[in-house]
C-alpha positions, 0 to 999 in steps of 0.5 A: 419612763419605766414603761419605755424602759421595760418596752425596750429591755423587751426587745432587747431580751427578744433579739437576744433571743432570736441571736442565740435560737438562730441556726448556727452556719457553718463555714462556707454555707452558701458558697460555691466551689468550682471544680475541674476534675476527670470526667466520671472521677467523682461519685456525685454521692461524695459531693452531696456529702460535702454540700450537706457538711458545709452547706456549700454548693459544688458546680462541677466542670470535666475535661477529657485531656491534659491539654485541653485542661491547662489550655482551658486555663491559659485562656482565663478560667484560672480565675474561675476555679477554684481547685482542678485535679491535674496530671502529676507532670503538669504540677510544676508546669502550672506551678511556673507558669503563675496557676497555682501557688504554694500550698498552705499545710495548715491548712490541711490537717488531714495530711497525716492520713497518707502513705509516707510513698506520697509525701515526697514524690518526685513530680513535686518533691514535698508536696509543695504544690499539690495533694495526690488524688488517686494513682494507678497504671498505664497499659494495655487494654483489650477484650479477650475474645479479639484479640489473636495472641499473647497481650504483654508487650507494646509489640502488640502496637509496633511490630506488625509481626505481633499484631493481635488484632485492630489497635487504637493509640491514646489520644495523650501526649506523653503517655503515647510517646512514652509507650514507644520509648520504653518499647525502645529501651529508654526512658519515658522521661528522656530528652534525648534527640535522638530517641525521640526521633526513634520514637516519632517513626515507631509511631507513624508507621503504628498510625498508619497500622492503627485505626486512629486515636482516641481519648481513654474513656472513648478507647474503651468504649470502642474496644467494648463495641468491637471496633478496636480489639487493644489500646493503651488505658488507665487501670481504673478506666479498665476496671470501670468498663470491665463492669460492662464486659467481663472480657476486658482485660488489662496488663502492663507491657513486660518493658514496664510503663508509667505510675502515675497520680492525679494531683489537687492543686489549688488555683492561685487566682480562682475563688473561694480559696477556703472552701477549695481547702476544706474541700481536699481536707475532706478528700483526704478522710479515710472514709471518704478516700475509700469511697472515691477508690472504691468508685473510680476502681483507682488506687488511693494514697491514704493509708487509713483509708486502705482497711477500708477498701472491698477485700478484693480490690485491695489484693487485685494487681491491677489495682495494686502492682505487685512489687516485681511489676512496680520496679518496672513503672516509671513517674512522667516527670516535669521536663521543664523547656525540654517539653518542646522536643515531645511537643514538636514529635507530636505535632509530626505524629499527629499531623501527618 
């Protein structure tokens, strides 16, 4: 018997052993996170970072356009992601249409890292649904050298008189539609009938101008190649390209534009909930915040993370308007049903 018992307290004491010498996992190690973002709106190197913290695995999927995201996730991909960075206007949207679902703050300690401008915007007042991402402009793009003329006015894309060479018009709803109201005096965010009837002429007569549509990414691209010489961008987009040509320039039109920012919202039926969490938490650290500014040439809503920044990104006015220009910069804003009336003056732009 004691032979037994001395056999048996060995092996007790040897699987103690091997309970307290095993590797400690941390949570979320072995888990996978499935992410919707931008295309090129992450640098793969933040990513590494994440896996090698949580030992969990990261599977990346892009998107070149809002709509496409959210019909994409219409169509049942809800349930296979975890968390997707949208466009500030489509939060509450998503919100009403069942996607997403209130945020859980405690969940996100790191919250105190932002700027107090973000944590009451008006596309989702308290931060109800979503975590700002990155934030930036919308203007005009267009390479020095082809351009005949001063660049500072969507005149450059509505007045044939103004033309300062071959033009593409983005490939993005509101955005394009909003360029034509705030040349028209309104609000980008207008419901009003007959504005919008306004518009939806200024952009046929434009289109048939025009040397077709584009997405962002593709816009400049075809601006760097020489095909177009101007067409409405992304700040950052601009910022990334210009790395290619120094001939690219950007500046937002004297009638004002949009100031926009890029949301996380986490998906109410996708996977791995906690991960997607932890994920935004870490997003939200000054370092790595900077990182992804740094790398998107976009601007980031953490303040701690601002100190952090290249000295000439941070006094760059592209990056950061200057107050005067900022007046002038409006958020698209969730228009609810209203949304029909954009929806069917596209539609006739885009089809005729």
């Amino acid at each position: 018997m004691r032979r037994f018992a001395i056999l048996l307290l060995a092996i007790l004491l040897l699987g103690l052993g091997v309970f307290f010498l095993r590797p400690k996992q941390a949570p979320g190690a072995g888990e996978t996170l499935y992410f919707l973002n931008w295309a090129d709106y992450i640098p793969e190197d933040l990513i590494r970072k994440f896996s090698a913290e949580t030992g969990a695995k990261v599977v990346l999927d892009t998107f070149e356009s809002p709509e496409a995201m959210l019909a994409k996730l219409k169509a049942g991909a809800d349930r296979e992601f975890s968390l997707v960075v949208a466009p500030d206007y489509y939060v509450l949207q998503m919100a009403r249409e069942g996607l997403i679902a209130p945020l859980e703050k405690e969940r996100l300690g790191n919250l105190a890292n932002l700027d107090p401008f973000f944590l009451d915007p008006p596309y989702d007042p308290g931060l109800r649904y979503s975590v700002p991402y990155l934030w930036g402009t919308t203007g005009l793009a267009y390479r020095e050298d082809l351009v005949k003329g001063s660049v500072d006015s969507y005149a450059v894309l509505f007045d044939p008189a103004r033309s300062v060479g071959p033009f593409l018009l983005l490939d993005e709803m509101r955005e394009t539609i909003g360029a034509a109201l705030k040349y028209l005096g309104y609000s980008v965010n207008t419901t009003d009938p007959e504005a919008l009837e306004k518009a939806k002429g200024l952009l046929l007569e434009a289109k048939r101008r025009s040397v077709g549509f584009a997405g962002g990414v593709e816009a400049l691209n075809r601006i760097l190649g020489g095909d177009a010489a101007v067409a409405l961008a992304y700040s950052g987009d601009v910022l990334q390209a210009r790395q290619e040509d120094e001939r690219l320039r950007y500046a937002i039109p004297k009638e004002g534009s949009t100031l926009w920012t890029d949301a996380l919202v986490v998906l109410k039926r996708g996977p791995s909930q906690d991960l997607a969490y932890r994920f935004i938490n870490f997003l939200l650290e000054p370092e790595n915040a900077a990182a992804l500014a740094e790398y998107t040439h976009y601007a980031t809503p953490v303040a701690k993370a601002l100190p952090l920044l290249p000295e000439a990104m941070r006094q760059d006015p592209t990056v950061f308007p200057p107050e005067e220009v900022r007046q002038k910069l409006e958020y698209l804003k969730d228009l609810g049903p209203d949304i029909a009336l954009y929806d069917r003056v596209w539609t006739e732009v885009k089809a005729r």
